[in-house]
C-alpha positions in Angstrom: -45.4 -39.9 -80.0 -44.3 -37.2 -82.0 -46.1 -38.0 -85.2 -49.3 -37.5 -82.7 -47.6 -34.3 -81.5 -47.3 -32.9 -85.0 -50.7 -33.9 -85.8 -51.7 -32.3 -82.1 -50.0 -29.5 -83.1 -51.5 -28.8 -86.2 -55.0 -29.3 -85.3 -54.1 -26.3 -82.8 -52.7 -24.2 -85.5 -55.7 -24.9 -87.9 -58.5 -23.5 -84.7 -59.6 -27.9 -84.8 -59.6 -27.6 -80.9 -61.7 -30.6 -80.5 -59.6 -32.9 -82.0 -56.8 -31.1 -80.7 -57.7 -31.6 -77.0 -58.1 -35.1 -78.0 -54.6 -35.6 -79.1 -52.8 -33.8 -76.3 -54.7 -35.7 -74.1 -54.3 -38.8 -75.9 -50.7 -38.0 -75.4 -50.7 -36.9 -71.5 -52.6 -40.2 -70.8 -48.7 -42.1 -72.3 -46.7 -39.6 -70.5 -48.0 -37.1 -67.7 -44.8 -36.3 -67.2 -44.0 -33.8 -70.7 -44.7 -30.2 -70.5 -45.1 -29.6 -73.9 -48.4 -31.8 -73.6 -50.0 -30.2 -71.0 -49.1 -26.4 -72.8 -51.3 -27.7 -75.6 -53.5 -28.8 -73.5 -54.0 -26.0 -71.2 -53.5 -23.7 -74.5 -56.4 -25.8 -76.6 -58.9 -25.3 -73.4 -58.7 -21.9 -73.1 -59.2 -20.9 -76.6 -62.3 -22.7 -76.2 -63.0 -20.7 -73.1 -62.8 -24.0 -70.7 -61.1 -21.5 -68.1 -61.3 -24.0 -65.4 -60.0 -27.0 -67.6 -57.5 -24.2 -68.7 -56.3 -23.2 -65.6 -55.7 -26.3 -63.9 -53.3 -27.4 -67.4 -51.4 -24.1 -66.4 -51.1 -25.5 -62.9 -49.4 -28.6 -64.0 -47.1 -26.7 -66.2 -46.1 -25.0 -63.4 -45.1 -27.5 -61.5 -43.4 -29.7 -64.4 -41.4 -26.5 -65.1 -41.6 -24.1 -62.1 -39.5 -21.3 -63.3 -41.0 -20.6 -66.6 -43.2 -17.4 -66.0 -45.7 -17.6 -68.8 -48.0 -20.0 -67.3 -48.3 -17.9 -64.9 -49.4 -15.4 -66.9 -52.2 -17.5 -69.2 -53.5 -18.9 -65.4 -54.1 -15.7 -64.6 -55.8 -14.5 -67.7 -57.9 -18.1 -67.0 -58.9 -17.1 -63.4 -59.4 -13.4 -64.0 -62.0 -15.1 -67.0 -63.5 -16.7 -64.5 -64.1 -14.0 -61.8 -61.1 -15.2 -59.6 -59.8 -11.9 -58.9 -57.7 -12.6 -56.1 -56.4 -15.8 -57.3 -55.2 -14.2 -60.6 -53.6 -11.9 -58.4 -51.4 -14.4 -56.6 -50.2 -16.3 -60.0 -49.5 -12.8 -61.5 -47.2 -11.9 -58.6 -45.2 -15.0 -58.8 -45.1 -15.0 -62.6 -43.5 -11.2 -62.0 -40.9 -12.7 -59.3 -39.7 -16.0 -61.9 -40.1 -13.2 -65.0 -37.5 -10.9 -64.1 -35.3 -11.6 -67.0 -37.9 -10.9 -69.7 -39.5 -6.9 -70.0 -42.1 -7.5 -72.4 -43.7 -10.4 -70.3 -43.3 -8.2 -66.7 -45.2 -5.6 -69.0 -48.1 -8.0 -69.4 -48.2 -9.0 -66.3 -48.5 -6.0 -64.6 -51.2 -4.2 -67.3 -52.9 -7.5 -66.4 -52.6 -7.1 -62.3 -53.4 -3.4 -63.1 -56.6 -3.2 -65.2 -58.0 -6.3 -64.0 -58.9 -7.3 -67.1 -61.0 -9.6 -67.8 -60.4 -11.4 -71.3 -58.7 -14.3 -71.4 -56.6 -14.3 -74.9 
């Protein structure tokens, strides 16, 4: 598992998206239950500008690890993407509450709940 990992992980790093989405999904399919999976997943399909694939993987990452605040963050970039204004809204605001430890990320959220923008990064 983590020799596919690695290789998962690499293919990220390198911009192969395709055949990392393979491998991180390859590798949720032996255990749902890992975090770390679904982040490359969710990560993978939203630099391909899947948004809705995307945003669903930040939905499971929230649930496998409910007080990290940056999925949170990359859902919303995903919905705003794909015109879900008031939905981005509502994962931005909880990001903010389980964020308050960290400045630069309650920055981003709020530039993000402020413009409205648009780009998904």
């Amino acid at each position: 598992m983590e020799e596919l990992y690695t290789q998962a992980y690499l293919s990220y790093q390198c911009g192969d998206y395709e055949t990392s989405k393979r491998l991180f999904t390859e590798l949720i399919a032996k255990d749902p239950m890992e975090k770390a999976y679904w982040i490359g997943l969710a990560s993978t399909s939203q630099m391909q500008k899947e948004f809705s694939q995307s945003s669903y993987g930040w939905a499971i990452v929230q649930f496998l690890d409910p007080e990290n605040p940056d999925p949170y963050l990359h859902a919303a970039e995903c919905l705003l993407s794909l015109g879900q204004k008031e939905e981005a809204q509502k994962a931005l605001k909880e990001g903010k509450q389980k964020a308050s430890h960290n400045k630069d990320l309650l920055e981003k959220m709020e530039n993000l709940l402020q413009e409205g923008n648009t780009s998904c990064q």
